[in-house]
C-alpha positions in Angstrom: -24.6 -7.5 3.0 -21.5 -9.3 1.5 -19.6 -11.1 3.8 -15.2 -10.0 4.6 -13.3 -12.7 5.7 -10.7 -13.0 2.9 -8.3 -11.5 6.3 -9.1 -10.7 9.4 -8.2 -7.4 11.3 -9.4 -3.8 12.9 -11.7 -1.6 10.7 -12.9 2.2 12.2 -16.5 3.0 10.5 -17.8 6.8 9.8 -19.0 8.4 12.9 -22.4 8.8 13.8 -23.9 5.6 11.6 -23.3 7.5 8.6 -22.7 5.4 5.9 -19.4 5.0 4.3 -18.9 6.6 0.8 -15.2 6.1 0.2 -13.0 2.7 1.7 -9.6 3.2 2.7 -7.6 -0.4 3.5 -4.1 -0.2 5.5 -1.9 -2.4 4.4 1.4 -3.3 7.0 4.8 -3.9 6.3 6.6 -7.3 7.0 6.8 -8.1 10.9 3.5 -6.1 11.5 -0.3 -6.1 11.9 -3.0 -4.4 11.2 -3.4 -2.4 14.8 -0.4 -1.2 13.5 -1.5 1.3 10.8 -5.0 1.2 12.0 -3.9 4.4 14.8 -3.7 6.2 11.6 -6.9 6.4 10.9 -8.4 8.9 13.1 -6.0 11.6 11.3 -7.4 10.7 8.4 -10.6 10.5 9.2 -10.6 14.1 10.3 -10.3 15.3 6.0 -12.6 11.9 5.0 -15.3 12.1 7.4 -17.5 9.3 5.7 -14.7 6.9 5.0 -14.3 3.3 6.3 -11.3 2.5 7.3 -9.8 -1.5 7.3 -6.3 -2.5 8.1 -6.3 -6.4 7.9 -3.3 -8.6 8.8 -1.5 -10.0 6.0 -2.1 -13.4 5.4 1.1 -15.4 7.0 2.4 -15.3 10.7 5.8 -14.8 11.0 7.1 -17.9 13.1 9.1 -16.2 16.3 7.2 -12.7 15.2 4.9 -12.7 18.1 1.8 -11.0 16.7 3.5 -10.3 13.1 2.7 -11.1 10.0 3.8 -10.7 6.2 2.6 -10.8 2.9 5.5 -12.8 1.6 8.5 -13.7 2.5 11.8 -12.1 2.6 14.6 -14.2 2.5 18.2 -13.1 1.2 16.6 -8.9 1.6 19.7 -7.1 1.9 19.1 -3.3 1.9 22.9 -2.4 2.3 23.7 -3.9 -1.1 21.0 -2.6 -2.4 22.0 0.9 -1.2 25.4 0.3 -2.5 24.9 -1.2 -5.4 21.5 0.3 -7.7 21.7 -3.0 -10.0 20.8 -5.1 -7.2 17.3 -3.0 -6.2 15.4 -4.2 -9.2 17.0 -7.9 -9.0 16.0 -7.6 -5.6 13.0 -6.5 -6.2 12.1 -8.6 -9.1 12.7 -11.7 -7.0 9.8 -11.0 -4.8 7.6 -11.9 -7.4 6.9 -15.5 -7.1 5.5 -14.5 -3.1 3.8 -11.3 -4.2 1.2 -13.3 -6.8 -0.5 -15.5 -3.7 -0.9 -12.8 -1.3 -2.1 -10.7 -4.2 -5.4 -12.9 -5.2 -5.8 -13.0 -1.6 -5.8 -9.2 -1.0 -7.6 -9.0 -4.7 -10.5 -11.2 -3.1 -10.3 -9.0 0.4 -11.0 -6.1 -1.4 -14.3 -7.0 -3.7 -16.0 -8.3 -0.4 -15.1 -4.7 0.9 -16.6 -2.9 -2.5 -19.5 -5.5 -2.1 -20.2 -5.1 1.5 -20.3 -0.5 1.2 -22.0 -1.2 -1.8 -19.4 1.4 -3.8 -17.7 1.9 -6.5 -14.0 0.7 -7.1 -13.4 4.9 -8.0 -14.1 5.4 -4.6 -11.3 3.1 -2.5 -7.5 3.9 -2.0 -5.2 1.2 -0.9 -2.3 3.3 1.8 0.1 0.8 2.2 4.1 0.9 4.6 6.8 -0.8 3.3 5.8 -3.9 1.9 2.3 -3.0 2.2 3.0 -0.3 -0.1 4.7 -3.3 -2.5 1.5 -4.8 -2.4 -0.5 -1.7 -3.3 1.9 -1.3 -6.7 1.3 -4.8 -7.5 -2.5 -5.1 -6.9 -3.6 -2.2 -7.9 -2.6 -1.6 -11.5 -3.7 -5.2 -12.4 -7.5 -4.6 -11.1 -10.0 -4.4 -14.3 -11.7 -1.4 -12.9 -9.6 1.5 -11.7 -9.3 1.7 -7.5 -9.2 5.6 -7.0 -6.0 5.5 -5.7 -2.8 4.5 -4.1 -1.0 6.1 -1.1 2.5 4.4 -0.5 4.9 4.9 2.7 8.4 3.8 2.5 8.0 1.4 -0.3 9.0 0.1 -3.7 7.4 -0.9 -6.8 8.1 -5.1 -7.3 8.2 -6.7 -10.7 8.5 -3.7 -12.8 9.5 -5.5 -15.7 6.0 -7.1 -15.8 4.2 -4.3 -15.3 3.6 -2.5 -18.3 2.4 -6.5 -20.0 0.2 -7.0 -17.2 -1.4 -3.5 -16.4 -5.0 -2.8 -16.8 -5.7 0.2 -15.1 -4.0 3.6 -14.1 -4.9 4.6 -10.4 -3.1 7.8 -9.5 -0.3 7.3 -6.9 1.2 9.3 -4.5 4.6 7.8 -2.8 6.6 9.5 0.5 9.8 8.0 1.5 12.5 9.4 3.9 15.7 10.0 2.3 17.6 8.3 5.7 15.3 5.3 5.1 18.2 2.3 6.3 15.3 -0.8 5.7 13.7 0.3 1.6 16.5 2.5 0.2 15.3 6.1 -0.5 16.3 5.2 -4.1 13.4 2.9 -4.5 11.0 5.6 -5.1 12.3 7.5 -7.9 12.6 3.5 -9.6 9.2 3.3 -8.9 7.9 6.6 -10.0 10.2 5.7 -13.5 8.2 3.2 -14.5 4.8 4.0 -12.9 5.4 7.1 -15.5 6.1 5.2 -18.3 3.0 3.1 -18.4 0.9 6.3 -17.8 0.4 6.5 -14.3 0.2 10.0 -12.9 2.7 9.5 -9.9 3.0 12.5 -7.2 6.1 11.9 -4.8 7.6 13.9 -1.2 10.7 13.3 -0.1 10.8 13.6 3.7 14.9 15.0 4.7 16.2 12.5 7.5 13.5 10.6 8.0 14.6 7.0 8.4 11.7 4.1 8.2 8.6 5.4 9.5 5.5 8.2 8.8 5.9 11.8 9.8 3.7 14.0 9.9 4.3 16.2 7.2 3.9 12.5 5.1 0.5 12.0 6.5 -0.4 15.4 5.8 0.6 15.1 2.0 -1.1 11.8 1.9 -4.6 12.9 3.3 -5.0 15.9 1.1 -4.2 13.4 -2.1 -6.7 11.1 -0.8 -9.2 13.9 -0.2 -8.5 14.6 -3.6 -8.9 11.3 -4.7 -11.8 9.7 -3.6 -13.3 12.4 -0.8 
C-alpha cells in the first residue's frame, strides 16, 4: 500500500472496514488546520457511505498562529478594496500566483499517494475546499492530466484566471457556495470565478447563501453533498 506523507493531518475511513470507493480531501482556509473541516465529514459521510475522507494541514505554520497553517501567504490581502473596487479582485487575485505554484506540487503529490494508496481512480475523488482551500482546489484541479471527479468550493475564489485557459488540462465539474455577507472573500468572487470556469468549458453549478458572512451553513453543505453524491458516489 502506497505510502501519504506529502502532509500530515486527520482522515475518517468508511465504517465497518469497508473499503473506500470514492476520496474526499478537505482543504482549510489560511489560519486553519485540518481538524478544522475534518467535523464535516460525518455529514457527509451520511450520503457517501464508502468514502474516505482526509483533511491535511497545509504545508506552512503560520508564525504567532498557534496551530494554523496556510498554503501561501497573504500579504497586502485587502478585501475592503476589493469589495469597493471590482478591478482590484483579479489583481488581487492574480498576485497570489507566485505562492499558489509550491503548495500546489505539494498538494498535487498529496493527492497521487491518496489515489495510490485506495487503489482508485482519479474519477472517483473531489477536492472540497474553504476559502483559500477552495483557491487551491481551482488551481490544482484543472491542471491534473486525468480529470479528478470533482470540486466543491466554500467561500472562495478562482486565482490566476488569466493562466488558466493556457494551462488547463482537464474539466472537473465544480460546484461553488458563497454567502453574499461574506466580509473576508467578497461575494463577488464567485460569479468571477464561475465566468471563466465557463469559458474554458467547465460545467460550474453555484448557491448563493443570503447573509451568510464567512462560514458553511447548512443549506451549503446540503447542496454540496448531493453534487458530490452525484459526482463520484
Amino acid at each position: 500500500m502506497a505510502t501519504i506523507d506529502a502532509l500530515k493531518g486527520p482522515s475518517l475511513m468508511p465504517a465497518g472496514g469497508k473499503p473506500a470507493t470514492s476520496v474526499v480531501i478537505f482543504l482549510h482556509g489560511y489560519g486553519s488546520n485540518g481538524d478544522d473541516l475534518m467535523g464535516l465529514a460525518p455529514f457527509f459521510s451520511h450520503m457517501l457511505p464508502t468514502t474516505a475522507f482526509y483533511s491535511p494541514n497545509a504545508p506552512q505554520m503560520i508564525e504567532g498562529y498557534w496551530g494554523g497553517y496556510q498554503w501561501f501567504g497573504l500579504a497586502g490581502y485587502d478585501p475592503d478594496s476589493m469589495t469597493r473596487d471590482p478591478k482590484r479582485l483579479a489583481e488581487t487575485f492574480k498576485a497570489m500566483r507566485p505562492g499558489i505554484l509550491p503548495a500546489a506540487a505539494i498538494l498535487n503529490t498529496f493527492i497521487d499517494q491518496v489515489l495510490a494508496h485506495h487503489g482508485i481512480g482519479a474519477d472517483k475523488l473531489a477536492l472540497l475546499g474553504f476559502s483559500q482551500g477552495t483557491m487551491m482546489s481551482l488551481h490544482v484541479g484543472p491542471r491534473r492530466e486525468k480529470q479528478i471527479g470533482a470540486i466543491l468550493g466554500y467561500s472562495g475564489a478562482l486565482t490566476g484566471a488569466d493562466f488558466l485557459a493556457a494551462e488547463i488540462k482537464s474539466r472537473p465539474p465544480v460546484a461553488l457556495v458563497h454567502g453574499d455577507a461574506d466580509p473576508v472573500v467578497p461575494f463577488g468572487a464567485m460569479a468571477e470565478a464561475e465566468k471563466t470556469l465557463t469559458s474554458v468549458g467547465i460545467k460550474c453549478e453555484t448557491l448563493r447563501v443570503p447573509g451568510l458572512q464567512h462560514g458553511i451553513a447548512e443549506d451549503g453543505m446540503q447542496f454540496g453533498a448531493t453534487f458530490l453524491k452525484r459526482t463520484i458516489g
